[in-house]
C-alpha positions as CSV (number, residue, x, y, z in Angstrom):
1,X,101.6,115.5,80.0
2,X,102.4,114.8,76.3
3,X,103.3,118.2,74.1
4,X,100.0,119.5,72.5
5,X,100.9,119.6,68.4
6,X,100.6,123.6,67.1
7,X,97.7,124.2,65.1
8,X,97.7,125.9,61.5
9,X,97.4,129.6,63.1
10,X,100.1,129.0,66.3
11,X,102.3,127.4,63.1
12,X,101.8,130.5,61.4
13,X,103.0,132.3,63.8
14,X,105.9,130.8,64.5
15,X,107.1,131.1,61.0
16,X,106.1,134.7,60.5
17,X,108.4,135.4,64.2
18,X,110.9,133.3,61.8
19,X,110.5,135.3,58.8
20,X,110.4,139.1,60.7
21,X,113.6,138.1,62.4
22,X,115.2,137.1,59.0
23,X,114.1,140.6,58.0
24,X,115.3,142.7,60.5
25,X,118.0,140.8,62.6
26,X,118.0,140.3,66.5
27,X,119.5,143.3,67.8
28,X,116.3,144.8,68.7
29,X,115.3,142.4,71.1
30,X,118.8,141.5,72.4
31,X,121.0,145.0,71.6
32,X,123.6,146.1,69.4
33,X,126.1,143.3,69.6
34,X,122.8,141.2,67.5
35,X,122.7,143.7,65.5
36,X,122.0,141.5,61.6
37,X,122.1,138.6,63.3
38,X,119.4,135.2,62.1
39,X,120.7,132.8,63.6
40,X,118.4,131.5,66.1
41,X,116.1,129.4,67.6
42,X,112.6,129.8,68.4
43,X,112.1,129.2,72.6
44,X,109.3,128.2,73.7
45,X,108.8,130.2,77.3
46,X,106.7,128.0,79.4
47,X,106.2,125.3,77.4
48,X,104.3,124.6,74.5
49,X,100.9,123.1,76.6
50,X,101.2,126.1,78.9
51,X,98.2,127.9,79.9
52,X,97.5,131.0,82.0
53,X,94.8,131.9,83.7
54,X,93.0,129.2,81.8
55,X,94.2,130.5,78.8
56,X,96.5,128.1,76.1
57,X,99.1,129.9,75.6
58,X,102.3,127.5,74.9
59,X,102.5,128.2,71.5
60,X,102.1,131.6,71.4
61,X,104.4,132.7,74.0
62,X,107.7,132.1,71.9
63,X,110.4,134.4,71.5
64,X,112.9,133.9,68.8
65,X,116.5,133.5,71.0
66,X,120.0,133.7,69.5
67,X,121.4,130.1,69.1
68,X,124.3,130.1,71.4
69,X,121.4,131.1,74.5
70,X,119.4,128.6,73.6
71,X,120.7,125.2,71.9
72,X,120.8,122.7,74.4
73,X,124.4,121.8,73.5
74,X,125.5,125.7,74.0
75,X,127.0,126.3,77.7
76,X,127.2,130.1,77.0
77,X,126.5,131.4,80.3
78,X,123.5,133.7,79.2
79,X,122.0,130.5,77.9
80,X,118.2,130.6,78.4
81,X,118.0,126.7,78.9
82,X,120.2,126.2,81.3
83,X,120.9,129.6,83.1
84,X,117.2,131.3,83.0
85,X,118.3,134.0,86.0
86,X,121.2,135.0,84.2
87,X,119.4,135.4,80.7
88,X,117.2,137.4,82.6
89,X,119.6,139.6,84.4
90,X,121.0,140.6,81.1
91,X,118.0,141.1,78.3
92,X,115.2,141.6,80.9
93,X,112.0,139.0,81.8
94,X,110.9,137.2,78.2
95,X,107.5,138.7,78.3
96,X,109.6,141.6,78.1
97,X,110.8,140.3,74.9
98,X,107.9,139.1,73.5
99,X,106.6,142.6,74.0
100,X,108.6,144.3,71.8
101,X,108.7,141.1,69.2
102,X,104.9,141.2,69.6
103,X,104.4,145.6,68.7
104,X,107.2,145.6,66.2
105,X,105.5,142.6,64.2
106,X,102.0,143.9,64.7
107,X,103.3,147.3,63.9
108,X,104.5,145.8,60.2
109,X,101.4,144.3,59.4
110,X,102.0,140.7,60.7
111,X,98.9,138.9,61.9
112,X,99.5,138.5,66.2
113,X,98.0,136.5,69.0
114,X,94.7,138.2,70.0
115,X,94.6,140.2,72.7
116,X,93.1,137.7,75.5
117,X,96.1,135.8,74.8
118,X,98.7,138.9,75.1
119,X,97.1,140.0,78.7
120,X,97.6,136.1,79.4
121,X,101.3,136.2,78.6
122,X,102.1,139.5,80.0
123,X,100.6,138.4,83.2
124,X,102.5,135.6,83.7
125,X,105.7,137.6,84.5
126,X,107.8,135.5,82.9
């Protein structure tokens, strides 16, 4: 299935998750060793044409990820991309993630996904 472009809203949101993280670092989401940290990549968790529940949510469910556990060319063993279990095992299931990334932006006045599409990505369990 080709990759469905991002519209000018799912754009915007990816560039305000950019611009909170350049605010405030990574080492809420990922703990103290991220601590001022920017460098990262934005990962898309299922996809960006996934839906749930008949729900789009591919561009919405992003979480911004620390370079070296995301890049393709990393072989960090944490690395999202090619060791998802053992991501998981340390920093907890990327809905997790997005949960906190998703109150802590909402909670400093950045515009978020609406709420049909938040019950959507928390029930994936992803």
């Amino acid at each position: 299935m080709a990759t469905k472009p991002a519209n000018a809203k799912q754009r915007k949101w990816m560039a305000d998750i950019a611009n909170f993280i350049n605010e405030v670092g990574l080492g809420g989401l990922y703990g103290p060793e991220y601590e001022g940290r920017t460098d990262f990549q934005l990962h898309h968790v299922l996809g960006r044409s996934a839906k749930h529940n008949k729900i789009s949510i591919g561009h919405e469910f992003i979480i911004p990820v620390p370079f070296e556990l995301h890049d393709v060319s990393s072989n960090n063993p944490l690395n999202v991309t090619h060791y998802k279990n053992a991501f998981v095992n340390k920093f907890g299931e990327q809905c997790g993630i997005f949960q906190i990334l998703y109150s802590c932006m909402a909670q400093c006045g950045y515009e978020v996904p609406s709420g049909e599409v938040y019950r959507a990505i928390m029930d994936t369990g992803k």
